[in-house]
C-alpha positions as CSV (number, residue, x, y, z in Angstrom):
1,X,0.0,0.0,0.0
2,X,2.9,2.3,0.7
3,X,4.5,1.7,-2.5
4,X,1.3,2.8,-4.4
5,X,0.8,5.7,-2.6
6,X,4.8,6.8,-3.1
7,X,3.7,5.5,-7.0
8,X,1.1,7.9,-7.0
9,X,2.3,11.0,-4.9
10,X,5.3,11.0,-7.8
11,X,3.1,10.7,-10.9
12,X,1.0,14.3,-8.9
13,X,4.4,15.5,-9.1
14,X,5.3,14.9,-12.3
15,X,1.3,15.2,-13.7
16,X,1.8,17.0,-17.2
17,X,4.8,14.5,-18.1
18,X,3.1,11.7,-18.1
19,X,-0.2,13.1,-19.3
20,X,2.2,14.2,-22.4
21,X,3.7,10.7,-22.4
22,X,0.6,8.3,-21.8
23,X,-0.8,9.7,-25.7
24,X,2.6,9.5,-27.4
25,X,2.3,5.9,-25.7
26,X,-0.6,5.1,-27.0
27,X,0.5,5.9,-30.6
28,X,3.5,3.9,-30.6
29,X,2.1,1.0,-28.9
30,X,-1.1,0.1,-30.6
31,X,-1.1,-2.8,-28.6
32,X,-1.5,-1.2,-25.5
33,X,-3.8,1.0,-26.8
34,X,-5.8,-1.6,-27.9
35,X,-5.4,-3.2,-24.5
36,X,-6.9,0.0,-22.8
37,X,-10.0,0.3,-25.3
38,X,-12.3,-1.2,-22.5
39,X,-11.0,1.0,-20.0
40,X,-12.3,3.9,-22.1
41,X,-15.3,5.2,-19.8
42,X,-13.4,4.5,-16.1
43,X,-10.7,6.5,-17.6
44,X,-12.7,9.3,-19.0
45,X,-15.0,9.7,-15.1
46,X,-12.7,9.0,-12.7
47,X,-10.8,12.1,-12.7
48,X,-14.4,13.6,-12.3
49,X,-14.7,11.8,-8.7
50,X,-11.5,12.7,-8.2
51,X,-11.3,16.4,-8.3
52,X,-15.2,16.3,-7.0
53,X,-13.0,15.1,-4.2
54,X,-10.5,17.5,-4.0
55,X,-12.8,20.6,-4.9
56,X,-13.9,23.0,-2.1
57,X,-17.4,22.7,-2.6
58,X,-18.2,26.4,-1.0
59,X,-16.7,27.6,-4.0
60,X,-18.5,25.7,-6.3
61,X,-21.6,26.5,-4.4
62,X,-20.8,30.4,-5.1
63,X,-20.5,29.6,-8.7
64,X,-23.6,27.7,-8.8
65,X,-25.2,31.3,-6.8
66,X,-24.0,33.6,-10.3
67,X,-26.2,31.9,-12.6
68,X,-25.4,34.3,-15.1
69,X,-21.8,34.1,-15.0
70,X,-22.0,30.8,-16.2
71,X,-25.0,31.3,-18.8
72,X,-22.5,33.8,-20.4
73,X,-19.8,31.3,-20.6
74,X,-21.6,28.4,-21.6
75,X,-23.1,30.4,-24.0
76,X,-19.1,31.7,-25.6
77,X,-18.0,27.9,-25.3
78,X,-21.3,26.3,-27.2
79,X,-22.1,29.0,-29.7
80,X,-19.8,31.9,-30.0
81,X,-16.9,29.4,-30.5
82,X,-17.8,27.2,-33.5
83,X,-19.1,30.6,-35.2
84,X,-16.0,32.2,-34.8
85,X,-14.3,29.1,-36.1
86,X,-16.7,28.5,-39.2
87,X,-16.1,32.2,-40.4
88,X,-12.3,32.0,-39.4
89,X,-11.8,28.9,-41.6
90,X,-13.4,31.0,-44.4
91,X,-9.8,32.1,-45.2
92,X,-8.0,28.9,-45.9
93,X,-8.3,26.3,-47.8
94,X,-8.2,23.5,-45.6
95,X,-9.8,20.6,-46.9
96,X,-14.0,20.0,-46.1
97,X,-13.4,17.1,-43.7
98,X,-11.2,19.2,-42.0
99,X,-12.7,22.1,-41.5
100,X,-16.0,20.6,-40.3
101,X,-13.9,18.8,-38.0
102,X,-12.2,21.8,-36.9
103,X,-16.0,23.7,-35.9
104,X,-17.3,20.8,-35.0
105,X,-14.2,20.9,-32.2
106,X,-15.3,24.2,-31.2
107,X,-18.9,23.7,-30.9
108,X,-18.2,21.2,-28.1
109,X,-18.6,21.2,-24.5
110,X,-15.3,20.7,-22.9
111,X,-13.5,17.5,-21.9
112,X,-14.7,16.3,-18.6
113,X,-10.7,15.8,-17.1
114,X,-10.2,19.5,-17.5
115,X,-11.9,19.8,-13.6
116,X,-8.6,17.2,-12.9
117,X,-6.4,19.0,-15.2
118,X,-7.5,22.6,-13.6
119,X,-6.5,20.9,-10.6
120,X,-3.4,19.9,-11.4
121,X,-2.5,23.3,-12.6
122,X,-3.5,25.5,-9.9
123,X,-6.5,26.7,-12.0
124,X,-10.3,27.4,-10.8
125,X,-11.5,23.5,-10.5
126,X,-14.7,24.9,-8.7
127,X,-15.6,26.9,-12.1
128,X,-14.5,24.0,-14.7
129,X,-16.8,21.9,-12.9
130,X,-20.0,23.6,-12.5
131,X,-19.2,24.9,-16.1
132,X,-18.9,21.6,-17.5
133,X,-21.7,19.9,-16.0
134,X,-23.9,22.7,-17.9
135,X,-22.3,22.6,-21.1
136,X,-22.8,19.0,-21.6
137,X,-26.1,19.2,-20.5
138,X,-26.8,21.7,-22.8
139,X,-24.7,19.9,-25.7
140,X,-27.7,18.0,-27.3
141,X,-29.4,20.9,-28.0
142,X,-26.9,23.2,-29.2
143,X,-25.1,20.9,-31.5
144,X,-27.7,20.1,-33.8
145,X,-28.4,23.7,-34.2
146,X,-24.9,24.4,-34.7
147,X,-24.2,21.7,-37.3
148,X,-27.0,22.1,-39.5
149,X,-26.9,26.1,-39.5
150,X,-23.1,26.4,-40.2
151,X,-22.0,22.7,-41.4
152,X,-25.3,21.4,-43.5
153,X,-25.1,18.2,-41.3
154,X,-28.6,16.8,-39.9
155,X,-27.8,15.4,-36.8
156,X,-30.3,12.5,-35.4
157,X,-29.6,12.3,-31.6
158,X,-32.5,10.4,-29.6
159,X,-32.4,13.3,-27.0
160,X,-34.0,11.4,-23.7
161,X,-31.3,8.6,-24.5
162,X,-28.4,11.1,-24.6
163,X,-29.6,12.9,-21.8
164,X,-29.8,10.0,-19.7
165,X,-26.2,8.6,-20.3
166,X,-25.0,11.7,-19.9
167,X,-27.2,12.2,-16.4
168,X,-26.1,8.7,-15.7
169,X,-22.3,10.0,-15.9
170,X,-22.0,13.0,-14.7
171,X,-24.6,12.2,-11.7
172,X,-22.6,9.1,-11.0
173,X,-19.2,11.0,-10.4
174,X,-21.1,13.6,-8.2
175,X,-22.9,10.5,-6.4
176,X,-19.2,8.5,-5.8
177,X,-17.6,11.8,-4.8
178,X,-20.4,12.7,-2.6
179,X,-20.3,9.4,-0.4
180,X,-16.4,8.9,-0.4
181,X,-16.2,13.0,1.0
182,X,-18.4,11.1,3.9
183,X,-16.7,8.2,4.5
184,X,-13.2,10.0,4.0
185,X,-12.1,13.1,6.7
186,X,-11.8,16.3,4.9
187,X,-8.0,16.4,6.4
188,X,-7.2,13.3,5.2
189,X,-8.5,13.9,1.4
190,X,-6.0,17.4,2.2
191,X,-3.3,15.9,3.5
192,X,-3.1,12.9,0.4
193,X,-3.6,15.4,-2.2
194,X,-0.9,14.9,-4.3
195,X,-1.4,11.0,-4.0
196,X,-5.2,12.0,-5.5
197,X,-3.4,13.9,-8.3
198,X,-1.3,11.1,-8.6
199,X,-4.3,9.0,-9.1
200,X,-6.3,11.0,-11.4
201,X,-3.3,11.1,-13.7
202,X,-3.0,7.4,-14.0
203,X,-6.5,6.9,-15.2
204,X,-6.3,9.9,-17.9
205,X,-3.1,8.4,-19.4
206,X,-5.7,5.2,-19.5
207,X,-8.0,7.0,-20.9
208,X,-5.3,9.0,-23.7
209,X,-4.1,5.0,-24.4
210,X,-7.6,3.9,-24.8
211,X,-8.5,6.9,-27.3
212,X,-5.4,6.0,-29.6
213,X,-6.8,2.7,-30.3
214,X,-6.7,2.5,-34.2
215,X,-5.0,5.6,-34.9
216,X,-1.4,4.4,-35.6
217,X,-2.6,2.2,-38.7
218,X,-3.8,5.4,-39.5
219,X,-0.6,7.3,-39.2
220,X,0.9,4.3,-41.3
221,X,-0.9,4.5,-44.1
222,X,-1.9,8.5,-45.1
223,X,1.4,10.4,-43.1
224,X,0.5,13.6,-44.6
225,X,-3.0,14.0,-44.0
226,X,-2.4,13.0,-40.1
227,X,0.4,15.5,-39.8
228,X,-1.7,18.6,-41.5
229,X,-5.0,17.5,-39.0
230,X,-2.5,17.3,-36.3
231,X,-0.7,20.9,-36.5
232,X,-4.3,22.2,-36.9
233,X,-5.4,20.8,-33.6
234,X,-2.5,21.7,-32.0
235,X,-3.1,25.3,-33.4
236,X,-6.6,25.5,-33.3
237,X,-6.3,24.5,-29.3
238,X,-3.9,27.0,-28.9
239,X,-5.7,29.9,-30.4
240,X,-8.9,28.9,-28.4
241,X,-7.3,28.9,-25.5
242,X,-5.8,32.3,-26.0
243,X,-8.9,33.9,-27.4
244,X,-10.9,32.5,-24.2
245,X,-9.0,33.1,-21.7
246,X,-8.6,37.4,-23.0
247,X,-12.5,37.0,-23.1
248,X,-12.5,36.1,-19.3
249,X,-9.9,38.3,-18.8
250,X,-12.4,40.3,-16.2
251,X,-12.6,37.3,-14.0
252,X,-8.8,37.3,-12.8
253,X,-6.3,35.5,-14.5
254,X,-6.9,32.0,-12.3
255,X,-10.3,32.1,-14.1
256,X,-9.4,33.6,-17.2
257,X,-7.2,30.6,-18.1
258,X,-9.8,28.1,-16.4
259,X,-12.0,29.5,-19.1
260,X,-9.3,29.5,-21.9
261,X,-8.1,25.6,-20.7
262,X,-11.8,24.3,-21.2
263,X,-12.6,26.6,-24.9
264,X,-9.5,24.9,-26.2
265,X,-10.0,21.1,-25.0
266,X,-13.5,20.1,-26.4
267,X,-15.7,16.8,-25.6
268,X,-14.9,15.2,-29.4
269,X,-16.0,11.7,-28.0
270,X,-19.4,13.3,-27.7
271,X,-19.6,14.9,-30.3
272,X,-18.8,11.7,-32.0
273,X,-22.0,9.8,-30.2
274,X,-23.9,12.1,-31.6
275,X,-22.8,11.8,-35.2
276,X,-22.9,7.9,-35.0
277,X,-22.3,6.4,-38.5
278,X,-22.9,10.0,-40.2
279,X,-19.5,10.9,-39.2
280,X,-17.2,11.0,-42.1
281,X,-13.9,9.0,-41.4
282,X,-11.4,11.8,-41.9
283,X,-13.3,13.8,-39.5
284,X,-12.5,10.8,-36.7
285,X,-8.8,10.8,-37.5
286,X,-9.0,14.5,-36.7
287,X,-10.7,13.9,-33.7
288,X,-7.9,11.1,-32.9
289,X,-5.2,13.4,-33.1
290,X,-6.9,16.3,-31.4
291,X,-6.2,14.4,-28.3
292,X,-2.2,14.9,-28.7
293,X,-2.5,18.6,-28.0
294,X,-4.9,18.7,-25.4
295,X,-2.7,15.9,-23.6
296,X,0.8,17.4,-24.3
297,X,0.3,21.2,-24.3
298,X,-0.4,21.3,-20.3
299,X,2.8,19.9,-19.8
300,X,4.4,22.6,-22.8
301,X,2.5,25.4,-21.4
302,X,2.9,24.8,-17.4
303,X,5.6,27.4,-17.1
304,X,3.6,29.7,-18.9
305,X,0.4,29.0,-16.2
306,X,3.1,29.5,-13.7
307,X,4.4,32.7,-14.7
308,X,0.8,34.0,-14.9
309,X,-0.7,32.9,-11.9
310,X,2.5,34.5,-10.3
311,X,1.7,37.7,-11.7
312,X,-1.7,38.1,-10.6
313,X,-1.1,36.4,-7.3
């Protein structure tokens, strides 16, 4: 038991390496990534628990009291994002698949691990939470609008079915982190925090093996068109994050880049259940490889994060 916890309390430590790492992994061990493939779900909730753990609930009970606050950024995340996008991507000549997998990016709510990843980072965990909970309850109705007004593409989601999954999982993690916070001493979930960072970490690197699955065939066979749909989610994830976090500038710079950290890493595995079979298959390789950037580029930009917080703080 000691040696898992010290195994744990070093991967906290070391959290954006081995985020970075566990992607990279998957692609150049398909095996392992096809190993994980089951693991997919575990690995994509229990960060959720986690940082439900960790959070201090107060603060996302203030959130949850400015109701407007987060209308207004749920609103710049599910429809003033893919717009911008759509009429950015006017000026290039990327080609079709791309592009609609590029808005379709931006017109998703964000990826549940950015609560954990806020976390890890120092950010506003309280605000990614309470933000992301709305966002991808909200997600079944603002995609369809988004997709056939700027994209062409009828989407057929059976809404109470969606719903309920998604009430299922995100009501699950709040359930699991409720009872554990009252089985568990709030001093003891303080003093093992790093060993809960720790924790969280090793289930998203399953989760960034387990979303590799299949892509390094992909790699194999059409190098170029990976490489192009992988500097555009690196870029387009960039930009996103910039652009959101000088929007939320007003907020302080703690929730400024909580804002930008969840506008630039988007829910494509949603997004994907809702296209079922309509999805063309470049637009899935682009979804594959948007993964790389939102895995790597918190351990690229952690000094960065630093620097920030340091200057507001």
């Amino acid at each position: 038991m000691r040696t898992l916890h010290r195994a744990f309390d070093y991967l906290g430590r070391h959290a954006t390496l081995f985020l970075a790492g566990g992607v990279l992994l998957g692609l150049f061990v398909p095996a392992l990534a096809a190993l994980a493939r089951p693991l997919l779900i575990p690995g994509l909730l229990i960060p959720l628990v986690i940082a439900l753990l960790r959070l201090n609930w107060d603060a996302l009970a203030a959130y949850a009291r400015r109701p407007g606050l987060v209308a207004l950024i749920s609103a710049g995340l599910l429809l003033a994002s893919p717009v911008l996008m759509w009429l950015t991507l006017k000026a290039f000549s990327l080609p079709p698949a791309l592009a609609q997998g590029l808005t379709l990016m931006a017109a998703a709510s964000p990826i549940v691990s950015s609560a954990a990843i806020s976390l890890i980072l120092g950010l506003d965990a309280a605000l990614a939470v309470i933000v992301i909970v709305v966002t991808t309850a909200l997600m079944p109705f603002s995609l369809p609008l988004v997709a056939l007004w700027l994209l062409g593409l009828k989407i057929d989601i059976d809404l109470a079915t969606f719903m309920w999954r998604l009430a299922l999982m995100v009501g699950g993690a709040f359930a699991a982190a409720l009872a554990l916070r009252r089985l568990v001493p709030q001093h003891r979930l303080q003093a093992n925090a790093r060993m809960l960072d720790g924790a969280s970490v090793a289930t998203l690197v399953m989760f960034a093996l387990a979303i590799m699955d299949g892509v390094t065939a992909v790699a194999l066979a059409r190098p170029g068109f990976v490489v192009l749909v992988t500097i555009a989610a690196f870029v387009a994830n960039i930009v996103l994050q910039a652009l959101g976090t000088l929007a939320a500038l007003r907020l302080g710079m703690r929730s400024a880049l909580t804002v930008g950290l969840m506008t630039g890493n988007c829910n494509m595995g949603l997004v994907l259940v809702a296209l079922a079979d309509k999805a063309d298959f470049d637009v899935i390789v682009f979804f594959a490889m948007a993964q790389i950037p939102m895995y790597m580029l918190p351990a690229l930009l952690t000094p960065l994060y630093r620097r920030l917080l340091a200057r507001e703080s």
